[in-house]
N, C-alpha and C positions, 0 to 999 in steps of 0.2 A: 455241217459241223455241229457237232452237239452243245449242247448248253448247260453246263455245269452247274451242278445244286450246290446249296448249302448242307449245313445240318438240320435246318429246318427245310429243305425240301423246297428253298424259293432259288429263284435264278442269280446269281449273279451276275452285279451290272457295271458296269466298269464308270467312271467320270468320266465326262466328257473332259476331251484335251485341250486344255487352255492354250488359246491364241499366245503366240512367240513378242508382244512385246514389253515395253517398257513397264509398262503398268502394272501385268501382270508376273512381270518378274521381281516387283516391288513386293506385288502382295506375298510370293513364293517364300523370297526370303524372312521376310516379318514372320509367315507361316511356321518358318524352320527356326526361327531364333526363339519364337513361344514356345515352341515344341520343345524343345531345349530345354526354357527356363524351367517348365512345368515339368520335366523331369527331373530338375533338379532338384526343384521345390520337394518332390516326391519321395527321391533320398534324403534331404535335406530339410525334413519337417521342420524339425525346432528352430533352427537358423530362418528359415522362410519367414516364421510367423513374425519370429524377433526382430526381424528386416522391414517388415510390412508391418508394424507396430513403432518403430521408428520413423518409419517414411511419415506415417499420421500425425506421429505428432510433432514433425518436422514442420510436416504442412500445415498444422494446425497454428504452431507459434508462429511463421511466419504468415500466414492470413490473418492470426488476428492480428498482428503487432500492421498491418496493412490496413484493418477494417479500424483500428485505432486511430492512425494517424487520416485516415480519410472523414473521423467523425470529427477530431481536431480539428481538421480542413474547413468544413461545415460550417462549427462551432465558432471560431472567428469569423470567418464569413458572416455570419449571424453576426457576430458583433460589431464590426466593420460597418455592417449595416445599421444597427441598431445608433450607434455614433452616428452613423450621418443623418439620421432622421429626427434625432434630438438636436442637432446642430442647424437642423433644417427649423425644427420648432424655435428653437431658442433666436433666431434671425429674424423670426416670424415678426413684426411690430404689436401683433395682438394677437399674442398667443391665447391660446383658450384657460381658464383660471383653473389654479389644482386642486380647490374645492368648490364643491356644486353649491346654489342655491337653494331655501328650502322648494324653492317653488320648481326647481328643474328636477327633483329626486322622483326615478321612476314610479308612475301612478300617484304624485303625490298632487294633489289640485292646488292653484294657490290656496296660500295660507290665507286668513283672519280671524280673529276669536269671536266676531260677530256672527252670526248665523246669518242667512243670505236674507236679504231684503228688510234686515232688523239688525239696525245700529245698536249697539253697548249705548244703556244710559248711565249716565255721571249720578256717583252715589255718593251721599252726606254720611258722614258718620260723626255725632258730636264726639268730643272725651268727656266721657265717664268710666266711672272707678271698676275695675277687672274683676272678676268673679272669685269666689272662694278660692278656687280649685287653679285658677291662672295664676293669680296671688302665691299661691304655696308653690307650684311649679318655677316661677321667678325667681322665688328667693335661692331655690337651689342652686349649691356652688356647681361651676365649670358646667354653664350649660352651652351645649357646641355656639348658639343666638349671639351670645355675649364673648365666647373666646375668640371668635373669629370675627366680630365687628371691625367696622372701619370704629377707628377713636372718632367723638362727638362730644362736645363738653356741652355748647349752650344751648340748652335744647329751650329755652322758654324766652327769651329778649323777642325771637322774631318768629313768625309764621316759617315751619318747615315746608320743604317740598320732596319726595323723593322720584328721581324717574329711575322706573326700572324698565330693562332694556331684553326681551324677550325673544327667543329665537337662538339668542348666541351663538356661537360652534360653527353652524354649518357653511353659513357666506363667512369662508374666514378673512378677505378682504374688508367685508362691511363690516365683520365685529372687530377685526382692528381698529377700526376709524372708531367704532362704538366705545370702543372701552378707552380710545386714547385724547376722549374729548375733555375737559375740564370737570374734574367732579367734584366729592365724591356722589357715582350716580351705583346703580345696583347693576351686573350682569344676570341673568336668571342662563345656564345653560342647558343645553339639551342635553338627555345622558348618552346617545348614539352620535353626537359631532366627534366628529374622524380629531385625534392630537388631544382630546379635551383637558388630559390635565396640565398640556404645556401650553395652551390656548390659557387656561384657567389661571396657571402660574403669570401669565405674562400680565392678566386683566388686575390679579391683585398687585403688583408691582405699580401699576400707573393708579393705586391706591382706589381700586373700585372697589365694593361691597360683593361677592358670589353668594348668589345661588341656584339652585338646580329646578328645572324646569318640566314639572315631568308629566310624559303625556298619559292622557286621560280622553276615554272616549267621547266622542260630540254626536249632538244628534246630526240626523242627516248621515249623506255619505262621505264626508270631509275624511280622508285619513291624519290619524294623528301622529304616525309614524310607525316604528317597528316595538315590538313591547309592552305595548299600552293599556293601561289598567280598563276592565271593562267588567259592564256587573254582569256578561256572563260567567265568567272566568270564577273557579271554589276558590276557599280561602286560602288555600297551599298555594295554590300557584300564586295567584293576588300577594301573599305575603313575598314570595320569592321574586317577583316583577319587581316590587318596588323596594326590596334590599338590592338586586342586582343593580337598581338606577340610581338607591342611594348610595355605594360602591365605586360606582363609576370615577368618581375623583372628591377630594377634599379641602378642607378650608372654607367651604360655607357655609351660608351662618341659618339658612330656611328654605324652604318648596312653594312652589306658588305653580298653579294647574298649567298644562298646556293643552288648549282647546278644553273639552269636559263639562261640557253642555249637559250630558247624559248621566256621567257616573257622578258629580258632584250634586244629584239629585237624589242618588241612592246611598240610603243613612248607611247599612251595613256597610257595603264595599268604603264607604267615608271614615265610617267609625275603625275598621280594620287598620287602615293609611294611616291616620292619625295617630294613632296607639303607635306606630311605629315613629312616626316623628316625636312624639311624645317622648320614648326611649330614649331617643338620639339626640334631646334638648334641640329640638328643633323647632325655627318659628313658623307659620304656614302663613302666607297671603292668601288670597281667595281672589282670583283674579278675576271669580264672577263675571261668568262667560254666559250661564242663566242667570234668572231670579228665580228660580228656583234650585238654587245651590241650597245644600244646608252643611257645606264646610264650615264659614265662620263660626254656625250656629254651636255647631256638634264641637268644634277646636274648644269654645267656649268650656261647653259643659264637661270636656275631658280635659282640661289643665293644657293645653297646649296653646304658647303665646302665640295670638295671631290679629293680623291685620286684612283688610278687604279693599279692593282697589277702587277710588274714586274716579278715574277718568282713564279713557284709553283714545290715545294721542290717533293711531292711523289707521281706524275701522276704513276709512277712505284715505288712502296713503300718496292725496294731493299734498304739496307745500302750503297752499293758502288755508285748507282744512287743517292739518298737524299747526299751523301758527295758530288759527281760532282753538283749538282744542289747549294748548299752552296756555293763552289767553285766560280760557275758562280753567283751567289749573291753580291759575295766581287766585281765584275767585275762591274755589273754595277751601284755598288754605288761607284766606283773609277772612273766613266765615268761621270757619271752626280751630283753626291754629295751624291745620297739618294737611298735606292729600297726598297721595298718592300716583302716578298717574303710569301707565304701562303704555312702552310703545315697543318698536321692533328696528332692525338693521335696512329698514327699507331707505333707498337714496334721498326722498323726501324728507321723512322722519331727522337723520343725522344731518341733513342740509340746518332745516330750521331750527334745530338743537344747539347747532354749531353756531348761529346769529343769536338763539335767546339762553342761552348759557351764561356768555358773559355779562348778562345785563341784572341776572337774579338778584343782586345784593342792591345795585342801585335802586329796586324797584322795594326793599325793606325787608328781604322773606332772605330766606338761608336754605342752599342745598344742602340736604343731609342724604345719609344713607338711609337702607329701609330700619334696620336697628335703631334708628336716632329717631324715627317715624314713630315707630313702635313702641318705646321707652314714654313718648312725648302722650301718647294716646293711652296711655295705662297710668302716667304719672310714677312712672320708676326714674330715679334717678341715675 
């Protein structure tokens, strides 16, 4: 039997004949109902397309309006969850606190303003009369020193004392207890504590004195925090650091260093800082973290009222140490009229605070602010 060509001269081959059952009479018909459609498509262009352009986006709103209500699903789920695990904390008896320590803040080493193996020594300062240049900066009206003072009337019957309270902000458990102990004592705040100016608002209400706390680089590898003035840093940026931390919140009344071993060494980066307190009628302490600061010196010669710290309460932040450091407090505001003395939010520190607080007036001296300090030690009334 011959074998029939094509047009091209090749054989034709017939299919093989599909087995008689079920399955493949599924396929047959499916076969014939495509066959169909695809003819129809064929006469039926425009309609086809417009059908199958419907069908998409049939499919499409009902997927998404599915892929919606499944993120929904999720979405609570997530919150569902999130409740019970706040419910799980809040059950807790000791839950974890909602602001860090300074000394828990990643890479931060514990704090103290003493350099390591060299305690702060206690400094005398007599009163004598203010320099030219401080003299005429005082007199001027609305300086922020003075507007924002805690009120002090009798600054001359008894030896003043002022504790300023260093650190503020960040233990905000321990600056509560700080600033809610009998005053008037000074907060010094840090400009990076998380809430600072509702923290800040609450410290003048319980009638404390603010001010700002700002960090300055220490020798050694101590970090001083995020921000921090250092004498590599040109003077654009240096100026914008320390407007950004004078910024940060309002109502007080002066700056006093945090750590600044190193930059309160170097007159330039000093002289720059001051000029801008200077502007702002602001007073500076010198919390004389070296003896080799020359803040006080250079505040002096550029008109900005300032004072320097006689005693720091908890280089060693035992209770029996912070009570002898008190101790020697009372000493040298019996010596010269006035002192100063800086401590910090450490549990020791506020314990011993909290017993020699109430005893200050019986013993003849008066707490004041550091403005009442100040005034006392220039002879302003």
């Amino acid at each position: 039997m011959a074998v029939k060509r094509n047009r091209r001269r090749k054989a034709n081959r017939r299919s093989p004949k599909r087995p008689d059952t079920a399955f493949w009479r599924i396929v047959t018909q499916v076969e014939a109902r495509w066959t169909v459609l695809v003819d129809w498509a064929k006469a039926h262009r425009g309609r086809a397309i417009a059908s199958g352009l419907a069908a998409l986006f049939l499919f499409g709103l009902l997927g998404g309006h599915w892929l919606a209500q499944r993120m929904d699903s999720r979405a609570s789920e997530q919150v569902v969850r999130d409740a019970l695990e706040d419910m799980k904390h809040e059950s807790d008896p000791t839950p974890p606190p909602r602001y860090a320590r300074i000394e828990d803040l990643p890479g931060l080493p514990r704090y103290s303003e003493a350099e390591p193996g060299a305690p702060s020594a206690t400094i005398e300062d007599k009163p004598r009369a203010p320099s030219p240049q401080v003299a005429a900066a005082a007199a001027e009206p609305e300086q922020a020193w003075r507007r924002f003072a805690v009120p002090f009337r009798d600054l001359n019957s008894r030896p003043l004392i002022a504790i300023v309270i260093d650190d503020v902000g960040l233990d905000r458990p321990h600056s509560k207890r700080a600033w809610e102990l009998p005053g008037p004592l000074t907060m010094s705040f840090l400009p990076y504590a998380k809430d600072l100016r509702e923290q800040a608002r609450a410290a003048r209400a319980h009638g404390q004195e603010l001010m700002l706390h700002l960090p300055m680089e220490p020798m050694g590898r101590a970090d001083p925090g995020p921000n921090a003035l250092s004498v590599t840093l040109g003077d654009g940026e240096l100026r914008a650091r320390v407007t950004a931390a004078l910024d940060s919140f309002d109502g007080y009344v002066g700056v006093n260093n945090h750590m600044g071993s190193r930059f309160t060494a170097f007159k330039p980066g000093m002289e720059t800082v001051l000029r801008l307190f200077r502007q702002r009628g602001l007073l500076f302490l010198d919390s004389r973290t070296s003896a080799q600061s020359v803040g006080y010196q250079l505040a002096e010669e550029l008109g900005v009222a300032s004072l320097t710290r006689n005693v720091f309460l908890d280089d060693d932040a035992s209770i029996d140490q912070v009570r002898r450091k008190l101790a020697e407090t009372e000493g040298v505001a019996r010596r010269q009229g006035f002192a100063v003395a800086i401590g910090h939010p450490h549990e020791a520190t506020l314990q011993a605070l909290a017993e020699w607080l109430p005893g200050v007036s019986a013993k003849g001296m008066s707490l004041a602010p550091i403005t009442a300090v100040l005034r006392k030690r220039h002879g302003w009334d």
